[in-house]
ROSE-4610 file (N, C-alpha, C; in Angstrom, 1 decimal, always signed):
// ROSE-4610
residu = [X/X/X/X/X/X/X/X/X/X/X/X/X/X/X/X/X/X/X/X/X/X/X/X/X/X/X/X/X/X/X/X/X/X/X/X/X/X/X/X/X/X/X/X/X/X/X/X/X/X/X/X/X/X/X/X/X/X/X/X/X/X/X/X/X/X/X/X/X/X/X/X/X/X/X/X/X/X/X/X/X/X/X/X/X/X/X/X/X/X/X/X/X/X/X/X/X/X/X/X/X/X/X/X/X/X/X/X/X/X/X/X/X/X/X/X/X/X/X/X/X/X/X/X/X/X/X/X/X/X/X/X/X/X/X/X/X/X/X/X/X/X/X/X/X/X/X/X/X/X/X/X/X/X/X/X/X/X/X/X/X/X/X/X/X/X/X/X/X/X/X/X/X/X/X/X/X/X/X/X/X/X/X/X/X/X/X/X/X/X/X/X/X/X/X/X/X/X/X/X/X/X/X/X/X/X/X/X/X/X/X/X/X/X/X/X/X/X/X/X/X/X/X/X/X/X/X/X/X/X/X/X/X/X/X/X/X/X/X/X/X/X/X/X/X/X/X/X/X/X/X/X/X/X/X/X/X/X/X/X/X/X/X/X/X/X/X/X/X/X/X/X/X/X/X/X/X/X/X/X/X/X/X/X/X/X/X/X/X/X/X/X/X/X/X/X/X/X/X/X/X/X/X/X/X/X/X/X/X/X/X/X/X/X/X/X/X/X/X/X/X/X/X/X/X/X/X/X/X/X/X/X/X/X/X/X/X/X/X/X/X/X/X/X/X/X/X/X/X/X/X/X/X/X/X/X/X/X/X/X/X/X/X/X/X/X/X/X/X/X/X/X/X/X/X/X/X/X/X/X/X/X/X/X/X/X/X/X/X/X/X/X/X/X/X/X/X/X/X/X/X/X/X/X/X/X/X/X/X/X/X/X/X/X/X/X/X/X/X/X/X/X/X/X/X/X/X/X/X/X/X/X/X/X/X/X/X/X/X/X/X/X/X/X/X/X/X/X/X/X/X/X/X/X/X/X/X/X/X/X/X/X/X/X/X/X/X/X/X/X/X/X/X/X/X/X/X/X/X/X/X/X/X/X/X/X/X/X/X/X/X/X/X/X/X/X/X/X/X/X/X/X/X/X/X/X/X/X/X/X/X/X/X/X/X/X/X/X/X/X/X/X/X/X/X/X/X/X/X/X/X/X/X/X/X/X/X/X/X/X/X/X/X/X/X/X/X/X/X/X/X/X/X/X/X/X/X/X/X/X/X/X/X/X/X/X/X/X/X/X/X/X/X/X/X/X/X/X/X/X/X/X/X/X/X/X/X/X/X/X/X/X/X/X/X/X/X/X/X/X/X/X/X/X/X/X/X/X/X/X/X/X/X/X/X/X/X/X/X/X/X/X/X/X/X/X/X]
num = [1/1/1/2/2/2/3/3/3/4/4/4/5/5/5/6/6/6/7/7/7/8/8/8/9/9/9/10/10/10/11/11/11/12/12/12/13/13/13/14/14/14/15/15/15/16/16/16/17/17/17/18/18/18/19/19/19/20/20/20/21/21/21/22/22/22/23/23/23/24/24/24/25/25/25/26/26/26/27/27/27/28/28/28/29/29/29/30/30/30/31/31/31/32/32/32/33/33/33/34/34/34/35/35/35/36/36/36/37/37/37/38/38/38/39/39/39/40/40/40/41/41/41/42/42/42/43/43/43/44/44/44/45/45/45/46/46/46/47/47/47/48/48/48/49/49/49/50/50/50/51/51/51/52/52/52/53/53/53/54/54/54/55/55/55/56/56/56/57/57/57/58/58/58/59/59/59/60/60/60/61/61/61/62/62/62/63/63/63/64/64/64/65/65/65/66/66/66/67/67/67/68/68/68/69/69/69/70/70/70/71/71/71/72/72/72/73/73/73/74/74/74/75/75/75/76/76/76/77/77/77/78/78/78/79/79/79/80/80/80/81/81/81/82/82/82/83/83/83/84/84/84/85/85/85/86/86/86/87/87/87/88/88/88/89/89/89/90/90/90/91/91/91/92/92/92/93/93/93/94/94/94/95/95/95/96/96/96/97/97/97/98/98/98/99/99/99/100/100/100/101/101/101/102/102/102/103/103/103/104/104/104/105/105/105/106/106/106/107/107/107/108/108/108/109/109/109/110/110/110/111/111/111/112/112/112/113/113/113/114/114/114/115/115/115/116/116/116/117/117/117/118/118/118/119/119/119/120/120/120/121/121/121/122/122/122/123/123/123/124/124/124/125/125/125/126/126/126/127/127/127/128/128/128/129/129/129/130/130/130/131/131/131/132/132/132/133/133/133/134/134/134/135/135/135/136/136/136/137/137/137/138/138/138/139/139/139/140/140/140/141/141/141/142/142/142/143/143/143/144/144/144/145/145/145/146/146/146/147/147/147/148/148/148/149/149/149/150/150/150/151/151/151/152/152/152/153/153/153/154/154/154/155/155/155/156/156/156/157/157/157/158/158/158/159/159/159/160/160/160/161/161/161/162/162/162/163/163/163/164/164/164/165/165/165/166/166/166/167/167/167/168/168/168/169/169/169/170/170/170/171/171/171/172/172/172/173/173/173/174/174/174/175/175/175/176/176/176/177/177/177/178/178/178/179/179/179/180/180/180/181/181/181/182/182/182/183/183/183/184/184/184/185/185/185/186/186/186/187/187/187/188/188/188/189/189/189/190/190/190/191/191/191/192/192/192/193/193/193/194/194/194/195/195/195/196/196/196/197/197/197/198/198/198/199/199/199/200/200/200/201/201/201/202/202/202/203/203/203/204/204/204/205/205/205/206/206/206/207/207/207/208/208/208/209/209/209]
x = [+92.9/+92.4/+92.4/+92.8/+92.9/+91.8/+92.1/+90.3/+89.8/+89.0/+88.6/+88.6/+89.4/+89.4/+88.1/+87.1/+86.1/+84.9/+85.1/+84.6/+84.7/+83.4/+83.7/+82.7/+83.6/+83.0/+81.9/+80.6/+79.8/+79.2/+79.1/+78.8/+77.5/+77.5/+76.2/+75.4/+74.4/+73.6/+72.8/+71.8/+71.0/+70.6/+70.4/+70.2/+70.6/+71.9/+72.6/+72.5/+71.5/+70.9/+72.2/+72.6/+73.4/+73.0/+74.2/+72.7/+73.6/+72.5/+72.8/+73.9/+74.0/+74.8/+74.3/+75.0/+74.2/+73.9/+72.9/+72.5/+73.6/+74.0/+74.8/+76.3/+76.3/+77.7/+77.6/+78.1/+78.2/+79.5/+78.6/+79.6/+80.9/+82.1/+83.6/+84.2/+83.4/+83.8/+84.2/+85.4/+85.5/+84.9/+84.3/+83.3/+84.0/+83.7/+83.7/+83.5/+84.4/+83.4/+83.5/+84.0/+84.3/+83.1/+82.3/+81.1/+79.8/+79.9/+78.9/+77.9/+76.5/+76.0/+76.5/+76.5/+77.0/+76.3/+76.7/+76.1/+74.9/+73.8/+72.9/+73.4/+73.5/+74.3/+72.6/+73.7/+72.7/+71.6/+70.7/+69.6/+70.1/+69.2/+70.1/+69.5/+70.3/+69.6/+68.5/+67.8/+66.2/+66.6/+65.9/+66.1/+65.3/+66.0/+65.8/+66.0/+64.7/+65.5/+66.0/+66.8/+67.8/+66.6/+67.1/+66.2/+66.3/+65.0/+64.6/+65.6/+66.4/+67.2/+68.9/+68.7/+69.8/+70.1/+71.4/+71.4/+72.7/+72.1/+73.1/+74.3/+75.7/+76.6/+77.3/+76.9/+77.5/+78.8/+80.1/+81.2/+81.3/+81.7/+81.4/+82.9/+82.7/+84.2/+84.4/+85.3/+85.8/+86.1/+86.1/+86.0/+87.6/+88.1/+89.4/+89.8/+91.2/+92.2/+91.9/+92.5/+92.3/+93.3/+93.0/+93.9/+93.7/+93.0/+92.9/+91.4/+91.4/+90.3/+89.2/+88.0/+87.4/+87.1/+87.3/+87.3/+85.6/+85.4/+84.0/+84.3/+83.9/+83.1/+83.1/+81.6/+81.6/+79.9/+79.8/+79.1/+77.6/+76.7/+75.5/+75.1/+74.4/+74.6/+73.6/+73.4/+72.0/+70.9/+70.0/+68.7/+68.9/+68.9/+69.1/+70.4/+71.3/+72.8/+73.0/+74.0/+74.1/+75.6/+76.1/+77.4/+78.3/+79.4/+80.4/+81.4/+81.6/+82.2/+84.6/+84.9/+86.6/+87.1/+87.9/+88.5/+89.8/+90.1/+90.9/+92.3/+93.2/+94.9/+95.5/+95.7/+96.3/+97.7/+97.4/+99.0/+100.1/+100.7/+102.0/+102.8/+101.8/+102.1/+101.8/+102.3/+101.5/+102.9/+101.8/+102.8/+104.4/+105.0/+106.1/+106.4/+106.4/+106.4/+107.6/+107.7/+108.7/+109.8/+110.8/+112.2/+112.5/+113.8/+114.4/+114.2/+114.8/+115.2/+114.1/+113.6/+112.1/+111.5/+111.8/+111.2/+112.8/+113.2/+114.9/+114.5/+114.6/+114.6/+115.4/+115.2/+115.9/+116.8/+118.0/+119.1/+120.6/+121.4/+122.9/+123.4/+123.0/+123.2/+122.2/+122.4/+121.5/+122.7/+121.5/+122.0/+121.4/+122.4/+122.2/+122.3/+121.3/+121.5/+121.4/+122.2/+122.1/+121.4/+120.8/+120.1/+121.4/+122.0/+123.0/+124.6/+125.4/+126.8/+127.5/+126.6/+127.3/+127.0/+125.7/+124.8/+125.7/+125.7/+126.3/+125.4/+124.2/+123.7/+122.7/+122.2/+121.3/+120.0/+119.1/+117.5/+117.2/+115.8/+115.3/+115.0/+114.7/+114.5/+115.7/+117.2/+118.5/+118.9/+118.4/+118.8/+118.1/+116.5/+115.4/+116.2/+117.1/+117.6/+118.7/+119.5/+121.2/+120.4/+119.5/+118.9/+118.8/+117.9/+117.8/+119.1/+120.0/+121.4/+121.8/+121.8/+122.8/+121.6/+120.6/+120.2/+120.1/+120.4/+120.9/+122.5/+123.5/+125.1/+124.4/+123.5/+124.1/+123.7/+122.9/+122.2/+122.6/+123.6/+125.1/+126.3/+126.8/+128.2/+129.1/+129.2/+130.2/+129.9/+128.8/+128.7/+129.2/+130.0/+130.8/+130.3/+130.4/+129.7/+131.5/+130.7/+131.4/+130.5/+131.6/+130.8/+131.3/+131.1/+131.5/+130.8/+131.8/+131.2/+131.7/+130.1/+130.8/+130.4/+130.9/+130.6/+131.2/+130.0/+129.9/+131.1/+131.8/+132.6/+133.2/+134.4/+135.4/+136.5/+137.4/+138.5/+139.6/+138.9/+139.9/+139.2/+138.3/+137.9/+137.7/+138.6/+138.5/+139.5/+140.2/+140.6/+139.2/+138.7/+137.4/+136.6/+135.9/+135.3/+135.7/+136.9/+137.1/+137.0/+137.5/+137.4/+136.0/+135.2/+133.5/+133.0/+133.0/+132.7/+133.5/+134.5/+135.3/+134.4/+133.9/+133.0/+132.0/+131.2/+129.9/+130.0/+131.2/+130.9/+131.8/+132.2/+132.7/+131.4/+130.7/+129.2/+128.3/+128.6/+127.9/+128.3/+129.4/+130.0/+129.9/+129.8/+129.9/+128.8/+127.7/+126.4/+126.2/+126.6/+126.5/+127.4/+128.6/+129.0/+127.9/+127.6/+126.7/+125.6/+125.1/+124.0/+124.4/+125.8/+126.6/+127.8/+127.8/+128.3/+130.0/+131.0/+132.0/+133.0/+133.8/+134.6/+135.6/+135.9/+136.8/+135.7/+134.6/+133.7/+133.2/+134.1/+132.9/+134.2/+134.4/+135.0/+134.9/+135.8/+135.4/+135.9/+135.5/+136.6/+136.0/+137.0/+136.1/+136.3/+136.1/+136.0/+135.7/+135.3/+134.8/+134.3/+134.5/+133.1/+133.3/+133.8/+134.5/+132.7/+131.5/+130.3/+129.9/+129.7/+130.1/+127.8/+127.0/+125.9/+125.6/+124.1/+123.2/+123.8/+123.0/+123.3/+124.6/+125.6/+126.5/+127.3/+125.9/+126.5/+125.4/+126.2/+125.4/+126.8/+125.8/+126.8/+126.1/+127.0/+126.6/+126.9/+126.3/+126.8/+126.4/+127.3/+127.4/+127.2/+126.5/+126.5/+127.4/+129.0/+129.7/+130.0/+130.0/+130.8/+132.5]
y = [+1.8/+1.4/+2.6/+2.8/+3.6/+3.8/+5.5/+5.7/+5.7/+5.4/+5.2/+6.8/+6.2/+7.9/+8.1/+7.3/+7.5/+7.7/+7.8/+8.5/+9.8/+10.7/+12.1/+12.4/+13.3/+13.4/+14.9/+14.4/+15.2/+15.7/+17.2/+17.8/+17.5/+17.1/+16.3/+17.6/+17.9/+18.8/+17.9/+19.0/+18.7/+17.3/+16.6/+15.0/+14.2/+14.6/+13.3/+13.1/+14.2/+14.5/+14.9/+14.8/+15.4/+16.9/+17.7/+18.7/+18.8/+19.2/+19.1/+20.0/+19.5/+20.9/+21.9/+23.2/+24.1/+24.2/+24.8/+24.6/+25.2/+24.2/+24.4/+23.6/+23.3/+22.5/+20.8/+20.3/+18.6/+18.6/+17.4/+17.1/+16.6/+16.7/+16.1/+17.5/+18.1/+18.5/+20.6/+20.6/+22.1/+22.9/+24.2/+25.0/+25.2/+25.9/+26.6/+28.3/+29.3/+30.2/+31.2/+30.8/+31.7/+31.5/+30.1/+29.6/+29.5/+30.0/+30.4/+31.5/+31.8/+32.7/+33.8/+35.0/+36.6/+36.8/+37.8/+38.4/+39.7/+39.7/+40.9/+42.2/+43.1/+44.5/+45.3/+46.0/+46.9/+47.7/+47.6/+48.6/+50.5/+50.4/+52.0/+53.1/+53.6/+54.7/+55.4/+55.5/+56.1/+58.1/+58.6/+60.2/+61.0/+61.7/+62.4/+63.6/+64.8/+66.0/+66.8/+67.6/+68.2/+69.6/+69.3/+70.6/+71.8/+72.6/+73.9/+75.1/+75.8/+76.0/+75.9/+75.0/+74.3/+73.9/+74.2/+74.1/+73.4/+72.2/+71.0/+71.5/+70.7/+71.6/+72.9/+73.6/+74.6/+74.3/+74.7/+74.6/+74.8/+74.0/+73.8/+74.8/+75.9/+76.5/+76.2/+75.3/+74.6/+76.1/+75.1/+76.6/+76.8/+78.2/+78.9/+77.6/+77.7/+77.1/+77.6/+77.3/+78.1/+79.4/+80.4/+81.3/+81.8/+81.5/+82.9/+83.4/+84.7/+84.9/+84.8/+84.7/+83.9/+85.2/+85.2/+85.5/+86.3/+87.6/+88.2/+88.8/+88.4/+88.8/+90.0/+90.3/+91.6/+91.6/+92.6/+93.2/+93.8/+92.8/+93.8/+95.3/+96.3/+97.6/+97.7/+98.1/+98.5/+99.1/+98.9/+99.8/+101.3/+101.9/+103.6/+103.6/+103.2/+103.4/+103.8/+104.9/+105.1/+104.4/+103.6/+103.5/+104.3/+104.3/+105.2/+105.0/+106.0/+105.9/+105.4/+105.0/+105.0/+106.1/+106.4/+107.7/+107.5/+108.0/+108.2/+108.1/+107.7/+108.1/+109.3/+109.8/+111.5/+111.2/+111.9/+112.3/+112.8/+112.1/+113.1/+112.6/+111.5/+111.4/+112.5/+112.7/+113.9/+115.1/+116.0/+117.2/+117.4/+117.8/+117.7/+119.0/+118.8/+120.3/+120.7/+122.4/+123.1/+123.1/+123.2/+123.2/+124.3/+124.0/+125.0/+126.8/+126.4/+127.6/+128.1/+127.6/+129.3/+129.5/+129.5/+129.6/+131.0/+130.7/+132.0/+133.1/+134.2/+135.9/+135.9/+136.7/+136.9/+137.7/+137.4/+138.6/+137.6/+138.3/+137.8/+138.0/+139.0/+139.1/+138.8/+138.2/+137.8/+138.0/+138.1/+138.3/+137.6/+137.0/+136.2/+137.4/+137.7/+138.5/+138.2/+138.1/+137.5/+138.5/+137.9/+139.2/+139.4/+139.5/+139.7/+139.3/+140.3/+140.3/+138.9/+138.3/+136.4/+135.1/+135.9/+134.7/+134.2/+132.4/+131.8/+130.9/+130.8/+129.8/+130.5/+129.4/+129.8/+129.1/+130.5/+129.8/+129.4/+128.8/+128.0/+128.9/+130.2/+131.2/+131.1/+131.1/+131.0/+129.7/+128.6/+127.6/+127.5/+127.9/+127.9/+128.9/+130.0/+130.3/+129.9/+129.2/+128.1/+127.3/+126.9/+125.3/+126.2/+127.4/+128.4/+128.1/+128.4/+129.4/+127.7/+126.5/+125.3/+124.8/+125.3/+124.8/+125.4/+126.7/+127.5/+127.1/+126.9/+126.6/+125.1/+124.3/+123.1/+123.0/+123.9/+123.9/+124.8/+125.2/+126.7/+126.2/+125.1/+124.6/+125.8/+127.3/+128.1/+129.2/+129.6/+130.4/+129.9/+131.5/+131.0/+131.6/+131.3/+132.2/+132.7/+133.6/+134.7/+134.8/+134.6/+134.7/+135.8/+137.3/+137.7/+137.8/+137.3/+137.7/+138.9/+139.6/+140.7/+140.3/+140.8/+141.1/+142.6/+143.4/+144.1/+144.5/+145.1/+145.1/+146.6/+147.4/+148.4/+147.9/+149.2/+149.3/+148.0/+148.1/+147.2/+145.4/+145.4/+144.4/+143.4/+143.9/+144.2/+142.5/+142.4/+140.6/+139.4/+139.8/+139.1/+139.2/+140.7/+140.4/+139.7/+139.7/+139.4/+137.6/+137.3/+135.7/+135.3/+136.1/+135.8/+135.9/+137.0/+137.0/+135.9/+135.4/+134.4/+132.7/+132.7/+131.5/+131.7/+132.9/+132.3/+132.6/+132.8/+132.8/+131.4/+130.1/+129.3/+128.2/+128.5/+127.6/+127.9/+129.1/+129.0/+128.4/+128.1/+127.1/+125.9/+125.5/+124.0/+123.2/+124.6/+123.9/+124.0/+124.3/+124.8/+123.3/+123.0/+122.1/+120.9/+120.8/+119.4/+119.3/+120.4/+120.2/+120.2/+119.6/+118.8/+120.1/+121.4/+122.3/+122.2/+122.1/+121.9/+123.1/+122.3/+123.7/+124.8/+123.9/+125.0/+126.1/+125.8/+126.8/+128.1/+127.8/+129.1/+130.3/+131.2/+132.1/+132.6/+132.9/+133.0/+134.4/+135.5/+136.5/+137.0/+137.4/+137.9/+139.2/+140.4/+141.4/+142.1/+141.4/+141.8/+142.9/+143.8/+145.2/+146.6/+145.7/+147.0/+147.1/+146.6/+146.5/+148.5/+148.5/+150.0/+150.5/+149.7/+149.8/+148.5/+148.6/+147.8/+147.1/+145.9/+145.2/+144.6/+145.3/+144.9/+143.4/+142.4/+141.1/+140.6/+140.1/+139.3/+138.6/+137.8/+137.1/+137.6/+138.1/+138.7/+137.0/+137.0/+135.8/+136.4/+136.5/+136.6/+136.0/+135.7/+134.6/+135.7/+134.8/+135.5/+134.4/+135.3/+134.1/+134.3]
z = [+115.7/+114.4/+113.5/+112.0/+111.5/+110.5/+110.6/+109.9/+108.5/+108.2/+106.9/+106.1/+105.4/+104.2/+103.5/+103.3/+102.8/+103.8/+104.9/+105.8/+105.9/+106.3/+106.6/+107.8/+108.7/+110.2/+109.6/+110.3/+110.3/+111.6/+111.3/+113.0/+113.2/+114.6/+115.3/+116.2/+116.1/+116.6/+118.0/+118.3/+120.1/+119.3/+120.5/+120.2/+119.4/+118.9/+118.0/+116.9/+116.5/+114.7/+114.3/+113.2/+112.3/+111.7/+111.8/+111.0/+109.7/+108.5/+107.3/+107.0/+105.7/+105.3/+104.6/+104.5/+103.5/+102.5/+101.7/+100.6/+99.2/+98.6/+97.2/+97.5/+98.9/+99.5/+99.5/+99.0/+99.5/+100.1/+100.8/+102.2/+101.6/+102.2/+101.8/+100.6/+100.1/+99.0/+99.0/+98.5/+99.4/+98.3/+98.7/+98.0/+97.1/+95.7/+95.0/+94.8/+95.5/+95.8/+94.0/+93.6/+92.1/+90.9/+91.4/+90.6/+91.6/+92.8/+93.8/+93.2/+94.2/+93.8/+94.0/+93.1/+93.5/+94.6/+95.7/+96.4/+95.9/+96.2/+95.7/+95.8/+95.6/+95.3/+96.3/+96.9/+98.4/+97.6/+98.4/+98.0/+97.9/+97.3/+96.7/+97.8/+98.0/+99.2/+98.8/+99.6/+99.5/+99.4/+98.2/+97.8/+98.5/+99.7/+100.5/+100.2/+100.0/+99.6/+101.1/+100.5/+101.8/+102.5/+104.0/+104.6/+103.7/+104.4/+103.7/+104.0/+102.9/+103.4/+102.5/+103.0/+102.5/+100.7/+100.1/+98.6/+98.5/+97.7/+97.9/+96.6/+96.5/+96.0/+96.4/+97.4/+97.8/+99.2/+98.3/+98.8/+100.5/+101.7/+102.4/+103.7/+103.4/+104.5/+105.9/+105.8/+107.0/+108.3/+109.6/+110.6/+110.6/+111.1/+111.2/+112.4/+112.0/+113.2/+114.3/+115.3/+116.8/+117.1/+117.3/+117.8/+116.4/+115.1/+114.1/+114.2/+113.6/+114.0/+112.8/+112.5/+111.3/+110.7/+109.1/+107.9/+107.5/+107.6/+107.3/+106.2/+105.0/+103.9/+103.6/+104.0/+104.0/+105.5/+105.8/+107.4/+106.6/+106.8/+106.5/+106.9/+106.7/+107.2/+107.7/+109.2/+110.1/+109.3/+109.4/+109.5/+109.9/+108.2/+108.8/+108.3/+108.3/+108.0/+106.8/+106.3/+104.9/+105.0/+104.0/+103.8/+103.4/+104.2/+103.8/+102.6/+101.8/+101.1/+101.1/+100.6/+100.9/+100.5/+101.5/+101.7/+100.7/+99.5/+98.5/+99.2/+99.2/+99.7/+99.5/+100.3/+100.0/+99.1/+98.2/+97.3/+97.7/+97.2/+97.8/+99.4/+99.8/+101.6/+102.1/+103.6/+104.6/+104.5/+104.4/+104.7/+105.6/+104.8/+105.4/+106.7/+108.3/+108.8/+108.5/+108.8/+108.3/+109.0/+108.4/+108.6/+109.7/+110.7/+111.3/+110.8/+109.5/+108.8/+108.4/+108.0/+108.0/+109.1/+110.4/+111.2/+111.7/+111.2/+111.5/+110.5/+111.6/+110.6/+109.9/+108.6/+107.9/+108.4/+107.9/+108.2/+108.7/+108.6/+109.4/+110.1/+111.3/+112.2/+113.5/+115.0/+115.7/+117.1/+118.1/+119.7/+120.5/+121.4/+122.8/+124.1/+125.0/+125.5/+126.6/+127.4/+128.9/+130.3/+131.1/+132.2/+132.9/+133.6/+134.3/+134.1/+134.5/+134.4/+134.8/+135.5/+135.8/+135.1/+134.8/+134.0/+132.6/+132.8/+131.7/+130.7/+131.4/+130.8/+129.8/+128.6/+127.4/+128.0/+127.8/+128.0/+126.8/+126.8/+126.2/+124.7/+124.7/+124.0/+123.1/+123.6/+122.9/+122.2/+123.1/+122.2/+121.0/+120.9/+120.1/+118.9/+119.0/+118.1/+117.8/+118.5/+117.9/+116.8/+117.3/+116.5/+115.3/+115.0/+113.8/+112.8/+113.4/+113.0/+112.7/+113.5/+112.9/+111.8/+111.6/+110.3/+109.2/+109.4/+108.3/+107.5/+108.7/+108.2/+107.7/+108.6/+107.7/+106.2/+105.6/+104.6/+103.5/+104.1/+103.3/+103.9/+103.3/+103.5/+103.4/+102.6/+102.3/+103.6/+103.9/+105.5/+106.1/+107.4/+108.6/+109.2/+110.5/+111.4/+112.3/+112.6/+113.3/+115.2/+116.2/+117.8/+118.4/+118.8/+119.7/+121.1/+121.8/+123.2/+124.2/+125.1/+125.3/+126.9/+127.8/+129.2/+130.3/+130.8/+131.4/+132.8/+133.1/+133.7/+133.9/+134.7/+134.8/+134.5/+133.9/+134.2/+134.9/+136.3/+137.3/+137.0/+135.8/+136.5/+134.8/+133.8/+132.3/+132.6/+133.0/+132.8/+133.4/+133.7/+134.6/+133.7/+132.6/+131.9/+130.7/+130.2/+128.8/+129.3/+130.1/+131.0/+131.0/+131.2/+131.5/+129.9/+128.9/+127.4/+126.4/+126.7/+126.5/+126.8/+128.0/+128.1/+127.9/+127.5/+126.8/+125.4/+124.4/+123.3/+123.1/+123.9/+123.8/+124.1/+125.1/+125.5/+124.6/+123.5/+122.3/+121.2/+120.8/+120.0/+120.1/+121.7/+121.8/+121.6/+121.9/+121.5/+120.0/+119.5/+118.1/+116.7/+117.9/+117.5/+117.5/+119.0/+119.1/+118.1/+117.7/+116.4/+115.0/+114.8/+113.7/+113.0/+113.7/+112.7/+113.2/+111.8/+112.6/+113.0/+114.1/+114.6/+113.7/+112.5/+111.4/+110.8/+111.2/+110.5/+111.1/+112.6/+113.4/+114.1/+114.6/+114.7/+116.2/+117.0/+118.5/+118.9/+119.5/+120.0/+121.1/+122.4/+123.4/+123.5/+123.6/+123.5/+124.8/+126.0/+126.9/+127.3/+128.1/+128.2/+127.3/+126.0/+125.0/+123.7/+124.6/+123.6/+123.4/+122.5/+122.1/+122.4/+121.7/+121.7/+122.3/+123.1/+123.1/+124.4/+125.1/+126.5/+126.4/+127.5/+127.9/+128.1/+128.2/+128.4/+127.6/+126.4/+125.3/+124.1/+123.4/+122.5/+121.4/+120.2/+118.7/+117.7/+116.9/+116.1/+114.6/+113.7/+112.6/+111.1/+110.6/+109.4/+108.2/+107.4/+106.7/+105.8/+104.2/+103.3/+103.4]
């Protein structure tokens, strides 16, 4: 049997009562919610002043990322402490130490003097004066140096020394080169045991325009 349109099913509550409908709705009829009552607007929050302490408005600095380290102001100063003052920047940058060349005697002539008739090698005392002498030429492009080498020897034995005065006024060049001076500029002769004054086995070096 079909149902009456003018019927409308109403929900049946405990014991078979109908229960009503709500207040401002009739039954069958769909609400209106645009001519309904407004809803009442929330109570306004209750004015709580802020703990003692505390001053509302003040910009709130979020904490550092992880792995930086957090940001200090400035460090109150102990009980007793005088603050120090900032130490001005030196002018000029830091002193420059001195060069090779003032630390070389004056003059143009200098000697390598070896202890003994076999000895080839430069002590520390000699190189301390090459380094002198290559920062003098590099600093006088037009100076040449001049090397004689002499070595102690006889008569029978004058090919052996000019051979021996020969390699250390050449182990004085090479070092001489290595500290940037070049080979057109320096002068080599061996002379061997023909030294007229002074120790027999030594190198003379000459600074000449």
């Amino acid at each position: 049997m079909p149902s009456d349109p003018g019927l409308t099913a109403r929900p049946i509550g405990p014991g078979g009562r109908p229960i009503p409908p709500p207040t401002g709705l009739d039954p069958g009829v769909t609400p209106d919610l645009s001519t309904g009552p407004a809803p009442e607007p929330p109570a306004d929050r209750p004015n709580v002043p802020p703990p003692e302490g505390v001053q509302l408005g003040t910009p709130v600095v979020p904490p550092a990322p992880p792995g930086m380290p957090p940001v200090i102001a400035a460090v109150p100063s102990l009980p007793g402490e005088r603050p120090q003052a900032a130490v001005p920047p030196r002018q000029g940058g830091p002193a420059a130490p001195p060069s090779a060349s003032d630390a070389l005697p004056s003059g143009t002539e200098f000697r390598v003097v070896y202890p003994d008739d076999m000895a080839q090698t430069l002590s520390p005392a000699d190189t301390s004066l090459l380094n002198c002498i290559a920062a003098r030429l590099r600093e006088d492009e037009i100076t040449r140096l001049e090397i004689l080498g002499y070595a102690s020897g006889t008569p029978e034995t004058n090919r052996e020394s000019r051979r021996l005065s020969l390699e250390r006024a050449l182990a004085v060049r090479s070092y001489l080169i290595d500290q940037g001076i070049r080979r057109t500029r320096i002068d080599v002769r061996a002379l061997g045991p023909t030294a007229s004054d002074g120790p027999s086995d030594r190198v003379d070096l000459l600074l000449v325009k």
